[in-house]
Structures are given as structure tokens and as C-alpha cells.
ZALUMDREN-145240 format. One record per residue: x negated, y negated, z negated of N, C-alpha, C in turn. Coordinates in steps of 0.2 Angstrom, whole numbers, padded with zeros to 4 digits, always signed. Atoms other than C-alpha are relative to their C-alpha. Layout:
<atoms>
XYZXYZXYZ
...
</atoms>
This chain:
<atoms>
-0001+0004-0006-0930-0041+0206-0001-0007-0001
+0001+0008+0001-0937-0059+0208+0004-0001+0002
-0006+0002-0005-0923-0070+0210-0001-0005+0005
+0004+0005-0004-0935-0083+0219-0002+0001+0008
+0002-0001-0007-0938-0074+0236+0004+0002-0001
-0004-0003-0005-0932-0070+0251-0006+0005+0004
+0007-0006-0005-0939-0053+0260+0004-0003+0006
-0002-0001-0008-0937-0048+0277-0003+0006+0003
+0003-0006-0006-0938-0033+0289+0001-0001+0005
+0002+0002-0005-0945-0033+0304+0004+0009+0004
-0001-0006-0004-0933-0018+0313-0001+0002+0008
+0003+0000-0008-0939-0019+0331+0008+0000+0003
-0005+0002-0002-0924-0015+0344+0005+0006-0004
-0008-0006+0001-0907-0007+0337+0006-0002+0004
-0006+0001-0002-0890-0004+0345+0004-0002-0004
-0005+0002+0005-0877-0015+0339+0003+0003-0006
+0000-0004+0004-0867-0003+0332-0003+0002-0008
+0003-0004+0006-0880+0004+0320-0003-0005-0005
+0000+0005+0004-0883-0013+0313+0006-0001-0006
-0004+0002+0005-0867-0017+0308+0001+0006-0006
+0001-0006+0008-0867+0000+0297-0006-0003-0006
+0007+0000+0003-0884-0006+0291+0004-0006-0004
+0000+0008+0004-0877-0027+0285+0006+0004-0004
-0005-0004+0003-0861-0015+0277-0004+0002-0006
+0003-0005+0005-0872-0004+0266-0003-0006-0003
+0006+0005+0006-0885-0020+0260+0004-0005-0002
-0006+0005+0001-0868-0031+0259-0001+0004-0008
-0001+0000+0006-0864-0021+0245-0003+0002-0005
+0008-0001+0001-0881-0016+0239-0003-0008-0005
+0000+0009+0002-0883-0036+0237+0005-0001-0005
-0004+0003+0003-0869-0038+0230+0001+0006-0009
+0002-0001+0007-0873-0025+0215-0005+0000-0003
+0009+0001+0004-0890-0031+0212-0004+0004+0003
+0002-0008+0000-0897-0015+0219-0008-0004+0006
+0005+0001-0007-0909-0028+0233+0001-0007-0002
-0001+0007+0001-0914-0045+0231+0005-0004+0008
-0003+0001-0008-0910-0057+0247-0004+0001+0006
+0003-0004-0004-0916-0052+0262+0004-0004+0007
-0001+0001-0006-0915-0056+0281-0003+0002+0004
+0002-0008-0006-0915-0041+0295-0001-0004+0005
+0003+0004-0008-0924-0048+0311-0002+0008+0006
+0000-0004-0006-0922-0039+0327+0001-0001+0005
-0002+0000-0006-0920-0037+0343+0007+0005+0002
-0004-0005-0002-0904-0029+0353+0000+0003+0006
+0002-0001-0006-0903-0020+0369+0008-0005+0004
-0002+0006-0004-0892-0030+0382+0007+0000-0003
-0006-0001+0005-0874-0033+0371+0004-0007+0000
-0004+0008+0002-0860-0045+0372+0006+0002-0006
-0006-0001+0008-0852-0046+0353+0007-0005+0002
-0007+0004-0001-0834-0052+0352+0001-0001-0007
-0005+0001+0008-0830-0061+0336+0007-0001-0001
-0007+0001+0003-0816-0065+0328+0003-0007+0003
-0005+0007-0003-0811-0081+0338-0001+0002+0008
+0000-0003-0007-0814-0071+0355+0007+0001+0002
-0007+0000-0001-0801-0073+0368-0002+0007+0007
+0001-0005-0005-0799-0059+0382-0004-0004+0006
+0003+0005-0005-0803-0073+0394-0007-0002+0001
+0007+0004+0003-0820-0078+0387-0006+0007+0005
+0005-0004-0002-0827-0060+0396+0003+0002+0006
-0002-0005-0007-0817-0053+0409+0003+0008-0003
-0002-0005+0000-0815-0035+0412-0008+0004-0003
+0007-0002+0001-0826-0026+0398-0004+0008+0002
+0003-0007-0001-0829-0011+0407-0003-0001+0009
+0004+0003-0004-0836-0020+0421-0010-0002-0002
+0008+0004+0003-0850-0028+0410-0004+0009-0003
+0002-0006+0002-0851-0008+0403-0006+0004+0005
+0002-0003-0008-0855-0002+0421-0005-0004+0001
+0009+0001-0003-0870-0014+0424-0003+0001-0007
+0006-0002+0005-0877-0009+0407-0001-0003-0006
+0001+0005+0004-0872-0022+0397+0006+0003-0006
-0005-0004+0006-0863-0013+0379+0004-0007-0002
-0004+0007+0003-0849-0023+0373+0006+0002-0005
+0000-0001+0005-0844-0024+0355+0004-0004-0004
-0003+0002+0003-0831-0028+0344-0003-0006-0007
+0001+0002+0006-0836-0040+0328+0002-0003-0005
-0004+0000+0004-0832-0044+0312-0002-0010-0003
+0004+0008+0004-0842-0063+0310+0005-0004+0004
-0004+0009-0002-0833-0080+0315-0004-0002+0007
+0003+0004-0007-0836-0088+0333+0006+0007+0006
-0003-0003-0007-0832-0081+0351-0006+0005+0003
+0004-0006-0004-0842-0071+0363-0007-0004+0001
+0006-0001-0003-0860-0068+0366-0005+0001+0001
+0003-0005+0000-0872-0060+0371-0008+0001-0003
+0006+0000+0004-0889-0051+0364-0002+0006+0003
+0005-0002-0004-0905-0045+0372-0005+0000-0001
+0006+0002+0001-0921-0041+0373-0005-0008+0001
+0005+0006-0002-0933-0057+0372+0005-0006-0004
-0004+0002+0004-0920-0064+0360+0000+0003-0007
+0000-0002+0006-0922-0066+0341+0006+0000-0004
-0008-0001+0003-0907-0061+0330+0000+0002-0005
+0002+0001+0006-0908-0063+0313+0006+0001-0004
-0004+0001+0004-0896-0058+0300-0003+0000-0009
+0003+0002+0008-0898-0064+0282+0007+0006-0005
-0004-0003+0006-0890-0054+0267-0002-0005-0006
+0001+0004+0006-0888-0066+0253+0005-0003-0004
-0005+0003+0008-0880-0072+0236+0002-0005+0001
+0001+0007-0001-0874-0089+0240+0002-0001-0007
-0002+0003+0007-0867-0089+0222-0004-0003-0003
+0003+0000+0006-0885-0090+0217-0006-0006+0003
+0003+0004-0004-0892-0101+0229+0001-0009-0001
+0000+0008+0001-0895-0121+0226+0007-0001-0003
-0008+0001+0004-0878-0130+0219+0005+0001+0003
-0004-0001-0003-0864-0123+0222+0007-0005-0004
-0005+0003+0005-0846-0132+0220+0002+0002-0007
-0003-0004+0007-0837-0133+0204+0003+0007-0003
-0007-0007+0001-0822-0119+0205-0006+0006+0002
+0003-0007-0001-0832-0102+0203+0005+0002+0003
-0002-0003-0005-0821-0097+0216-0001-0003+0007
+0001+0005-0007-0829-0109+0230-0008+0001+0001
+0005+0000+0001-0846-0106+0237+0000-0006+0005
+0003+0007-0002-0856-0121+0248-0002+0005+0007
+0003-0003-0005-0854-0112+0265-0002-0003+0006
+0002+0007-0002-0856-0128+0274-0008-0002+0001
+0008+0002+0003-0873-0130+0267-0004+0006+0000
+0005-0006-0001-0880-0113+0270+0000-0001+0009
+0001+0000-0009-0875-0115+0289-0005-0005+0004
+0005+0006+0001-0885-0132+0288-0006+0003-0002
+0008-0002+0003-0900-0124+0279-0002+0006+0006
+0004-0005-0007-0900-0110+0295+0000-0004+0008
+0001+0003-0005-0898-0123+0307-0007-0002+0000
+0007+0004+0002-0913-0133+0298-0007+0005+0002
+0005-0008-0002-0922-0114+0299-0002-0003+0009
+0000-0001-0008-0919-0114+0318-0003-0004+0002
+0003+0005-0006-0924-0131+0323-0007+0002-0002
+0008+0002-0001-0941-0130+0314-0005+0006+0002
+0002-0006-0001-0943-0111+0319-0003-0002+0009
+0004-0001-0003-0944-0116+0336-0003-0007+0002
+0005+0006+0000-0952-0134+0333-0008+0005+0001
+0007-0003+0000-0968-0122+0331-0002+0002+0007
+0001-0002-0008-0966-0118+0351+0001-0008+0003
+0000+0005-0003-0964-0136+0357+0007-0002-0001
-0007+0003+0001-0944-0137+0355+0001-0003-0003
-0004+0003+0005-0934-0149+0349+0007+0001-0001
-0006-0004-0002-0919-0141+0344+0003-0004-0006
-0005+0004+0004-0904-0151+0336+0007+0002-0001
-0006-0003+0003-0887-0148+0327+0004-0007+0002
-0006+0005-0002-0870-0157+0334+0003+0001-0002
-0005-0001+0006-0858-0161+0322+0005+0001+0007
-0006-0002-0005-0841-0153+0329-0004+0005+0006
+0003-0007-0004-0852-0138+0339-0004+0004-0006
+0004-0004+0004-0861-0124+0331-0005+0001+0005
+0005-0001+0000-0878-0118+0333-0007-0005+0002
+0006+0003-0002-0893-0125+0341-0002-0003+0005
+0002+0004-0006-0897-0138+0354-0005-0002+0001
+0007+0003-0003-0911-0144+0366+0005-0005+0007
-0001+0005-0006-0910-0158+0379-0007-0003+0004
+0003+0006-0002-0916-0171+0389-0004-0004-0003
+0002+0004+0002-0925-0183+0382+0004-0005-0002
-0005+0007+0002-0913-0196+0372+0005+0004+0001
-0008-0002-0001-0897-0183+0378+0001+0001-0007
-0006-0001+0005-0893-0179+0359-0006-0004-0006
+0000+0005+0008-0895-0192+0345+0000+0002-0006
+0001-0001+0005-0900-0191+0328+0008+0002-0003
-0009+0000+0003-0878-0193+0325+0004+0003+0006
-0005-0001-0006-0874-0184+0340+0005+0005-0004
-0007-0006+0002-0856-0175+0339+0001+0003+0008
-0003-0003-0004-0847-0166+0351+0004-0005+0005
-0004+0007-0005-0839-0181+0359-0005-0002+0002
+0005+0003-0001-0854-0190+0361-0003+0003+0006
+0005-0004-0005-0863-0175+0370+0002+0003+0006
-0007-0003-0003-0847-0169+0379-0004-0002+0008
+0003+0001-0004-0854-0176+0394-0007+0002+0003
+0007-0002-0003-0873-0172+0395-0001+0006-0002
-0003-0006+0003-0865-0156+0389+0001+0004+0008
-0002-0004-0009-0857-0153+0409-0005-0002+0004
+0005+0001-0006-0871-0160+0416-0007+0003+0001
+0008-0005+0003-0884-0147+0408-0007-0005-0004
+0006+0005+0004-0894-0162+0400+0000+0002-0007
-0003-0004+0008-0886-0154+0384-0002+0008+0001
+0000-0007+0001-0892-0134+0382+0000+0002-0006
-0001-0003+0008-0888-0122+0368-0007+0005+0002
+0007-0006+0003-0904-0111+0362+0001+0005-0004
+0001-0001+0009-0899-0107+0345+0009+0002+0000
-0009+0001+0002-0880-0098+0341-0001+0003-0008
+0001-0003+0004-0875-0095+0326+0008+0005-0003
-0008-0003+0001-0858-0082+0319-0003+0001-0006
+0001-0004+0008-0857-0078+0300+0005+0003-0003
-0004-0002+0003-0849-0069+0290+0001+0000-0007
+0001+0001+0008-0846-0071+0271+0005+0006-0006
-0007-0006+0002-0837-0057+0261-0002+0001-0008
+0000+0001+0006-0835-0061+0242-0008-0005-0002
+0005+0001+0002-0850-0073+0241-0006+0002+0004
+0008+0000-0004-0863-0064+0252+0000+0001+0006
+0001+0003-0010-0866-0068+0271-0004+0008+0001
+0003-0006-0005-0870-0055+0284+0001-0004+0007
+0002+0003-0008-0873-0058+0304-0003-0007-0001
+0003+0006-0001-0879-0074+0307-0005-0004+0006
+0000+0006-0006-0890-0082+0321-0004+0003+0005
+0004-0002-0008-0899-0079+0338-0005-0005+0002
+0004+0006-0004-0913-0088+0346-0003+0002+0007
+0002-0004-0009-0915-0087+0366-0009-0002-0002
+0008+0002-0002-0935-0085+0366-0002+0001+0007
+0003+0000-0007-0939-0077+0383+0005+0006+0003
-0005-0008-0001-0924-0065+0387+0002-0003+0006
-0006+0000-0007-0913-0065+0403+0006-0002-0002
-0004+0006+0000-0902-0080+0404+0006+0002+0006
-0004-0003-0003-0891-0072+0416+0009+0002-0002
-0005-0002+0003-0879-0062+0405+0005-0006-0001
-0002+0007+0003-0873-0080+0398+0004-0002+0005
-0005+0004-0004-0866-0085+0413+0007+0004+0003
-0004-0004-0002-0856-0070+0417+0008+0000-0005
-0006-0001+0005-0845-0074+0402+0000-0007-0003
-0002+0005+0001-0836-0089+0394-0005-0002-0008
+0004-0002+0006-0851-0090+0379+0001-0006-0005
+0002+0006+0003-0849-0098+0364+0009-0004+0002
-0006+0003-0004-0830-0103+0373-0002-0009-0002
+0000+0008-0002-0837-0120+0379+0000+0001+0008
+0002-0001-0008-0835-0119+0397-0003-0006+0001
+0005+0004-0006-0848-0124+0409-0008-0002-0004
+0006+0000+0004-0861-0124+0393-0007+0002+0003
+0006-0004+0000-0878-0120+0399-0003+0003-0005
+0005-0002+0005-0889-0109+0391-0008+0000+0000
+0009-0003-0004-0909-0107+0390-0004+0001-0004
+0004-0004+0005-0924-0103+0380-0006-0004+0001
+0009+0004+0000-0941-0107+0373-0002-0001+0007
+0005-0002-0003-0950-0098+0388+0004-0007+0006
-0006+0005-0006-0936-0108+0401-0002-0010-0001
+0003+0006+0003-0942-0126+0392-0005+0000-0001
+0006+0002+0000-0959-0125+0389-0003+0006+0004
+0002-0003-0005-0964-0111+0399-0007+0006-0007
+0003-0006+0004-0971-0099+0383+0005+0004-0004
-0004-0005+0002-0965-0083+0379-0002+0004-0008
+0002-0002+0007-0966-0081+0359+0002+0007+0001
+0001-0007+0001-0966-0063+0353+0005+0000-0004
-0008+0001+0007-0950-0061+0344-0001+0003-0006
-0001+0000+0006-0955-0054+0327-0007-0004-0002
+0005+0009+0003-0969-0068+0326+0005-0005-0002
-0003+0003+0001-0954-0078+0330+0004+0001-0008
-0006-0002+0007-0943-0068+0315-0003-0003-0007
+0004+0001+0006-0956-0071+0302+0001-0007+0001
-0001+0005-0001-0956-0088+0307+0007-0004-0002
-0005+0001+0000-0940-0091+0306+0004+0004-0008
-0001-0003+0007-0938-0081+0289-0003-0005-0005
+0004+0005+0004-0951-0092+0281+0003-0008+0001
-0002+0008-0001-0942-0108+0289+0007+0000-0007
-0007-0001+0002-0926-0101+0281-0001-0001-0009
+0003+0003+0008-0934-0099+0263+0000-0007-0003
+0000+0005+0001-0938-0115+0263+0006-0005-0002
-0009+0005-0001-0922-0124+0268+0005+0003-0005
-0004-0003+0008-0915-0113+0252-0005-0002-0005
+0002+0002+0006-0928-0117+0242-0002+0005-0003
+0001-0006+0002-0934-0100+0240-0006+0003+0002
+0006-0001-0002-0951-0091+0240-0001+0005+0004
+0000-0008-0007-0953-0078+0256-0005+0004-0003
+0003-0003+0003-0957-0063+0251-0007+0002+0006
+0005+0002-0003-0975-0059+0257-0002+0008+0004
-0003-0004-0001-0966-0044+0265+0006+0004+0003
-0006-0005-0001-0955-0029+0269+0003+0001-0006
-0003+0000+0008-0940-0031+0255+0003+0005-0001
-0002-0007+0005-0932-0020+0243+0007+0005+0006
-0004-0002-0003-0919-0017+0257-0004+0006+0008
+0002-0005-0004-0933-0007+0266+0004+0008+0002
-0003-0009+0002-0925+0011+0260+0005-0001+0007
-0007+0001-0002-0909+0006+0271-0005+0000+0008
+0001+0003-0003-0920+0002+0285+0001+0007+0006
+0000-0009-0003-0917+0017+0302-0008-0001+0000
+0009-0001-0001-0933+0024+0306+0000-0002+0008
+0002+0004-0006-0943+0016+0321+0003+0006+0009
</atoms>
């Protein structure tokens, strides 16, 4: 196992569900050496996850969202509700952070701060290659676009709070993680050309009144979401300081069949 890459599989669309079995098994796989690091790219069919800072309020009644066709799923990653769909990239990484760039002193602390940072840095220049300009606001998670001049090189959450209600602020990019003794699972989503609808049916991301939108919605081109994955696998490499593998990684075996 080169400890220098980062793979990637390209799984096309899976039911939620059968993901989280799949980051469960390469969690622990990763964490006995058995598979270098790695990052699962797929697609999902239409699904609103509920993390762990989900409040019942953020969706309504989930057997409503069931009834139009929309599956809704418990989660074990950090954040609130929302949703994932065809024409949306969705990326989970499996990785060491023990072993990744410097970590703090106390062998009992990793640099989880600075991984969120190097997947934002992924995102923005994942969809810099479509025209976007996607930006991180201290005090919000994931990924933003705007107006022209609406978010600042130092924008926060106060700053942008305003062109936030007025839709000059939209989220593209979320991210929820999970870390379980040192190695991440779930992690981010990129709205590329999916139905922007679901998002408004529910409290997403628990910021009311957030818009949401996408590559296709902003520049009017509809990337392919595993051109987009690989892209966005290679941004990620990068931003660790790691060489992408020039492939499907050792975590293939685990992969379902198509």
C-alpha cells in the first residue's frame, strides 16, 4: 500500500442505505491497513438524510416526503437535514487523518478543522473548472456562490447574514462528516444539475430561508457527475498533499456490483 495516494471509485447511483454498510466495512478496513485512503463518488436516488443535529422541525412529516418518492434516512455524520439526488455529486472520503499532513501534539487529537478546510478548498476548485466561484464562510459550513462582491474574501456568517435572506448568498456545496477513531466517512455533496425543488420542502442545512442552487442553475452547463467526482478526487488529493491514484482503489473488492 502506497501511503502517498488517494484512490477513488466511481459507484454510479446506490440507495442510501447500502452506502452506509459499505463506509462501515472500509471504516474498518482503513483503519487495519487492509486499503489505502480512498474516496466513494456517487450518485443517490432522491433522499433526505437526517444527521445528528437534525431537529423534527427541519422536515415535516417523513412519511409525506416518502409518499412523493422521496426515501428519508436516518444518519450517523454531523449537520442537519438534506437532501441527495440524481444530478448531485456526493462524495465520501475514507481516510487516516492520523497520517495526513501535521497533526497536533497530543496523539490523542487529530486536525479535524484542517481536513474540513482542504475539502472545502476540493469543492471550490472542483467547480472553479465549470465557471463557479464557490467560497467558505467562517461560522457556515459547506460551499457558497453569490453575486458579484456578495461574499468577501473574510466573509462570516454575520457579514453574509443578509445577502444570505436576500438569495445573493446560495449554498452549492454541503458538507457532514464523520470521524470514528481518526478516520472520516460521509462527507460532501455538490448540487451540479439535480432538481432544486426537494431543498425547499425542508428546513436544509437548518438555516431558514437559505437558497439553494447549482452548477447548471449558475452558468447554465450541466457537468456529468463522475467527470465531476474524479475532479473533485484529484482537487482533494491535492489539498492533502497526496498523489490520486490513477484509478479504481484497493477498496474496489467492497465495491456492490453495477
Amino acid at each position: 500500500m502506497t501511503r502517498t495516494e488517494l484512490g477513488w471509485d466511481w459507484l454510479g447511483i446506490r440507495p442510501y442505505p447500502e452506502t452506509l454498510r459499505l463506509q462501515e466495512d472500509l471504516v474498518e478496513r482503513r483503519r487495519a491497513g487492509e486499503i489505502e485512503d480512498t474516496v466513494l463518488l456517487l450518485e443517490h436516488p432522491s433522499t433526505y438524510t437526517l444527521g445528528r443535529r437534525s431537529t423534527p422541525g427541519e422536515i415535516g412529516d417523513p412519511e409525506r416526503h416518502r409518499s412523493a418518492g422521496i426515501d428519508v434516512c436516518e444518519t450517523p455524520r454531523g449537520g442537519g437535514v438534506t437532501w441527495h439526488g440524481p444530478g448531485q455529486l456526493v462524495a465520501y472520503p475514507i481516510i487516516d487523518l492520523g497520517r495526513i499532513g501535521s497533526q497536533p501534539d497530543s496523539a490523542v487529537r487529530i486536525d479535524v478543522a484542517g481536513f474540513v478546510a482542504a475539502l472545502e478548498r476540493a469543492m471550490a476548485a472542483s467547480l472553479g473548472e465549470w465557471g463557479v466561484e464557490g467560497r467558505a464562510i467562517d461560522g457556515l459550513t459547506g460551499i457558497w456562490t453569490g453575486d458579484p462582491d456578495s461574499i468577501p474574501t473574510d466573509a462570516t456568517a454575520e457579514l453574509v447574514a443578509d445577502g444570505i435572506a436576500a438569495g445573493r448568498v446560495r449554498k452549492i456545496g454541503s458538507i457532514g462528516l464523520r470521524v470514528s477513531r481518526g478516520i472520516t466517512s460521509h462527507g460532501i455533496s455538490l448540487n451540479l444539475s439535480c432538481d432544486l425543488e426537494p431543498f425547499e420542502q425542508v428546513t436544509a442545512c437548518g438555516i431558514e430561508g437559505c437558497r439553494v442552487t447549482s452548477v447548471e442553475l449558475e452558468t447554465g452547463i450541466s457537468p456529468e457527475t463522475e467527470e465531476a467526482g474524479v475532479a473533485f478526487a484529484k482537487n482533494l488529493a491535492e489539498a492533502l498533499e497526496l498523489d490520486p491514484s490513477a484509478g479504481p482503489s484497493a477498496a474496489s473488492d467492497l465495491t456492490p456490483n453495477p
